[in-house]
N, C-alpha and C positions, 0 to 999 in steps of 0.2 A: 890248689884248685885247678882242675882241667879247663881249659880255656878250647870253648869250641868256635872254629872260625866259618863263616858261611862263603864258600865260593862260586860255582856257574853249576846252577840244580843239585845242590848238595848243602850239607855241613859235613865238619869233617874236625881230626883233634891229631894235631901234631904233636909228637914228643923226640927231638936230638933230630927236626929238619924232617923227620917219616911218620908219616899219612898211620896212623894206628889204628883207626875207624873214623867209617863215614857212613851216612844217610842218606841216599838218592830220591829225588822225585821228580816230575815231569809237570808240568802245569797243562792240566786234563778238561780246559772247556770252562762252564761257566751252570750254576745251579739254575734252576727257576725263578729265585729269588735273584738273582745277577751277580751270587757270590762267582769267587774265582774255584777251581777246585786245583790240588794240584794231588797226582797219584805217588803215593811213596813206593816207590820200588824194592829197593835193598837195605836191608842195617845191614854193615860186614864189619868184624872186628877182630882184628888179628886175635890167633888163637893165644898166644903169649900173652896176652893183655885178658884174658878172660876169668871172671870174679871181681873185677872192678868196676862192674857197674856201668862201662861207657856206653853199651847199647841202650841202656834204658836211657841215660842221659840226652842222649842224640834223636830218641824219640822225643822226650820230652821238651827238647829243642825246637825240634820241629812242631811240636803241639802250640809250643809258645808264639813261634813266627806266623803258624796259622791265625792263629788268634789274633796275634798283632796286628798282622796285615789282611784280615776279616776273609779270610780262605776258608774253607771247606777239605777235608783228607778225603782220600780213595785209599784204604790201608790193604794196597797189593801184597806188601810185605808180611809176612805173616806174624814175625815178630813183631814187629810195628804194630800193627792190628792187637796183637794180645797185650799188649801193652799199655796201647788208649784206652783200648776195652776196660782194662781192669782200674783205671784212673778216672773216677768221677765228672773230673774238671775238664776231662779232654773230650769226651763222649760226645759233647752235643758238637763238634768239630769234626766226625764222622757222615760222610756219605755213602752213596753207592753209585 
């Protein structure tokens, strides 16, 4: 199982001590309603590592901590974005 760790505006998934892929976001102000929002930036995930799935994992990472910590997304990332998008349970944790 990939173990992802959360560090300062990020998560991120180590394997042998190196950074494999991470997820950036910025905490972006606050809704009308007085959620927090925060803007996801980047999914990056080494090219070597690609077909295993870690980008979608790292969004849905961050879908989860949204949720947990009752945030709101800004899906700057475009991957990110297609990704909530096409994920039911993530949608209403979309803003603009």
């Amino acid at each position: 199982m990939t173990e992802i760790k959360h560090g300062q505006n990020e998560f991120y998934i180590e394997e042998n001590g190196k950074v494999i892929g991470r997820i950036q976001y910025v905490p972006s102000g606050t809704t009308d309603d007085g959620k927090e929002i925060i803007t996801v930036t980047h999914t990056l995930v080494d090219e070597d590592q690609n077909g295993r799935g870690l980008g979608k994992k790292l969004v849905y990472k961050i879908g989860d901590f949204a949720r947990d910590e009752n945030k709101q997304i800004i899906p700057a990332c475009s991957f990110a974005k297609k990704v909530l998008e096409r994920k039911e349970e993530y949608r209403d944790l979309l803003t603009e």
